[in-house]
C-alpha positions in Angstrom: 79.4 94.5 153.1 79.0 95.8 156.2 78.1 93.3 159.7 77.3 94.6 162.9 79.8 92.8 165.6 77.2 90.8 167.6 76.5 89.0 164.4 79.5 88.3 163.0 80.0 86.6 167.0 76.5 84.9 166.5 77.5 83.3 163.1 81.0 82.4 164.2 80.2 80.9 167.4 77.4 78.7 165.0 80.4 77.5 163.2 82.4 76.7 165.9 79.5 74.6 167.6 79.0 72.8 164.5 82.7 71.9 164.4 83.9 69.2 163.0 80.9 69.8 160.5 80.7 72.3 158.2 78.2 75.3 159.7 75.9 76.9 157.1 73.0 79.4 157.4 71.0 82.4 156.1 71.5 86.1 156.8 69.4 89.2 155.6 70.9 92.0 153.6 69.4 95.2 153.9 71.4 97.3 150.9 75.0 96.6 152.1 74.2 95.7 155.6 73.9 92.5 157.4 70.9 93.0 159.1 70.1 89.2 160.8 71.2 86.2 160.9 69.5 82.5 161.1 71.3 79.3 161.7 70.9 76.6 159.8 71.3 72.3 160.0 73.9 70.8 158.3 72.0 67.6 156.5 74.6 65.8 155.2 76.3 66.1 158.6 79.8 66.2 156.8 83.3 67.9 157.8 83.3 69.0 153.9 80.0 69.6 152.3 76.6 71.3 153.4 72.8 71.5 152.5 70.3 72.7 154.8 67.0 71.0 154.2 64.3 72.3 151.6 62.0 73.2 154.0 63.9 75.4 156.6 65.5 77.4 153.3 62.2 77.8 152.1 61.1 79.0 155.6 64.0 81.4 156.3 64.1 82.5 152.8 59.9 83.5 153.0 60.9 85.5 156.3 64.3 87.6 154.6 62.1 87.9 151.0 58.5 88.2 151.9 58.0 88.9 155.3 60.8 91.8 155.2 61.7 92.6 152.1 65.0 91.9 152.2 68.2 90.4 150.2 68.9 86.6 151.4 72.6 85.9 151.8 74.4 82.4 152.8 76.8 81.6 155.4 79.1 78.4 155.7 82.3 77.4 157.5 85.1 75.3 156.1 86.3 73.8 159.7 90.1 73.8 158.5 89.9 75.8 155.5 90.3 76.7 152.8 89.6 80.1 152.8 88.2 80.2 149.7 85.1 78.8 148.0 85.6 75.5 146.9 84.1 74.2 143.2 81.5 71.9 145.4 80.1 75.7 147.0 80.2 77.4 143.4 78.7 74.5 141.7 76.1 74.3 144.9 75.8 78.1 145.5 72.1 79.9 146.1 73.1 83.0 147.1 74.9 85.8 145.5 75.7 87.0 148.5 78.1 84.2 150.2 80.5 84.4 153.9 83.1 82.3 154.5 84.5 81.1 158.1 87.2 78.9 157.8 89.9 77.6 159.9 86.9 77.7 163.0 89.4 76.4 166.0 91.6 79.0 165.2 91.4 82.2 167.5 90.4 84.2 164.8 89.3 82.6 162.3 89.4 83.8 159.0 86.3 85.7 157.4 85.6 86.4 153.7 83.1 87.2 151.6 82.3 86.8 148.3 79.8 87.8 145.8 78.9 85.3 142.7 77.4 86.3 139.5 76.5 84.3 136.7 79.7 82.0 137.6 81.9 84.7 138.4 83.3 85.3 142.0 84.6 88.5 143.4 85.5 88.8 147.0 84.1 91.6 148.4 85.3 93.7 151.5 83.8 92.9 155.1 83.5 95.9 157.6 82.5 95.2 161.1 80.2 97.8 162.6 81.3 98.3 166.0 84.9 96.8 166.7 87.3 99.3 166.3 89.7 97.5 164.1 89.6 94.2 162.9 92.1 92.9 165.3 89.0 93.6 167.9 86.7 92.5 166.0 88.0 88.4 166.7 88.8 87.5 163.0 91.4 87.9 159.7 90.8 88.3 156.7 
């Protein structure tokens, strides 16, 4: 998957705002490419679970689906890891399509992403469009 730098800063610096709470959010997937990005509100207002209201998924999802023809895709930060998905997210998941931050007050926090079919998770590799390494591009994967 491939995310253009400005929004990889946009959703990081969501999660680190959110902090002590776990961030979450939508983004749009055109193809392989992160395309935008929406923030979303933490509900349960908890350091270790999420769940962004019914309404503003249905909302965000009409816009990414309907309004632009696009894949939806879910964001979420684990404030001091892990940096994997835990069995709350898979049991919880709506997305395939699923980033990781954890570890937010970290310098550079750690990034991943991970695809989930039918139960199954793969972590799938996260290029960032415009930072010439990954060093400059402010996280670790």
């Amino acid at each position: 998957m491939t995310i253009p730098a400005e929004l990889l800063a946009q959703i990081v610096s969501h999660c680190r705002r959110a902090y002590p709470e776990e961030a979450c959010g939508l983004f749009a997937l055109d193809g392989r490419r992160v395309v935008a990005a929406w923030p979303g509100t933490n509900i349960l207002h908890s350091p270790v679970r999420y769940r962004m209201a019914g309404e503003e998924v249905a909302r965000l999802m009409w816009t990414i689906e309907e309004e632009r023809g696009l894949e939806a895709g879910a964001y979420h930060s684990h404030p001091h890891g892990p940096d994997a998905l835990s069995p709350t997210d898979l049991a919880e998941i709506g997305c395939s399509h699923n980033l990781l931050v954890a570890h937010v007050t970290h310098e550079r926090p750690a990034v991943h992403v991970f695809r989930v079919t039918r139960g199954r998770v793969a972590r799938v590799a996260l290029r960032v469009e415009g930072a010439p390494s990954e060093r400059d591009a402010g996280y670790s994967s």
